[in-house]
C-alpha positions in Angstrom: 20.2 172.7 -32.5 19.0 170.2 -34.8 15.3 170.4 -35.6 15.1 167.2 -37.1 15.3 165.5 -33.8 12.6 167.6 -32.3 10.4 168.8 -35.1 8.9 166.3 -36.9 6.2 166.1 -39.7 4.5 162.4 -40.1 1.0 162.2 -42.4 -0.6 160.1 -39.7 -0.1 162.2 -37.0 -1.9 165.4 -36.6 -3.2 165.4 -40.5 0.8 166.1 -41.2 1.2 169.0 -39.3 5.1 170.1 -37.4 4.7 167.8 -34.3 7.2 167.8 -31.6 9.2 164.7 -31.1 6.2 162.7 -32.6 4.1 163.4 -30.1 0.6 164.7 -30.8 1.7 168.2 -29.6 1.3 170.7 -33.1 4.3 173.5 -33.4 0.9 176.0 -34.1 -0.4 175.5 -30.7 2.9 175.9 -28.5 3.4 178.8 -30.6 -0.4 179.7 -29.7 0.5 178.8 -25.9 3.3 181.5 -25.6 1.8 184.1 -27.5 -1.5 183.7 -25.2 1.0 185.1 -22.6 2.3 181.6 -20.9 5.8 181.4 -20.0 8.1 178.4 -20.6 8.1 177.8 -17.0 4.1 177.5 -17.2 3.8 175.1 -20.2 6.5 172.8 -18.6 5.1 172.6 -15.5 1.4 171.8 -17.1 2.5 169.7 -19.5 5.6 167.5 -18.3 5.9 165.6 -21.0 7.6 168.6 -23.1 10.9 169.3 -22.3 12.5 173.1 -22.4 14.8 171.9 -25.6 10.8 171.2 -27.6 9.7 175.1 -26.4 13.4 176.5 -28.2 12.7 174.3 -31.4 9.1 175.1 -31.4 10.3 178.8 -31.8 13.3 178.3 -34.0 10.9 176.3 -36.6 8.6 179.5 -36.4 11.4 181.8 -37.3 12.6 179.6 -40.2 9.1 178.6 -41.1 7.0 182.0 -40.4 3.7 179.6 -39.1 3.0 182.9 -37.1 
């Protein structure tokens, strides 16, 4: 997978936090989303502007980045 195309950093957005795809969704809170408990299924379906590929990259970044 590459990251690059789904993690994203950018100093405007989000006070330059990991973003996915540019959009103002932070890496910290999807990882705060599935550790509450939520599934994939869950966030997807509340949220259909994410797509399944963001939730694996989310948690690939984590491991590689240890944000939690």
């Amino acid at each position: 997978m590459n990251l690059s195309s789904r993690i994203t950093v950018n100093p405007e957005i989000c006070h330059g936090k990991p973003i996915v795809r540019g959009m103002r969704w932070p890496v910290v809170v999807l990882l705060d989303l599935l550790a509450s408990g939520m599934t994939n299924e869950e966030i997807l379906e509340e949220h259909p502007e994410l797509e399944r590929e963001d939730l694996s990259a989310v948690l690939e970044y984590n491991k590689l980045n240890s944000l939690n």
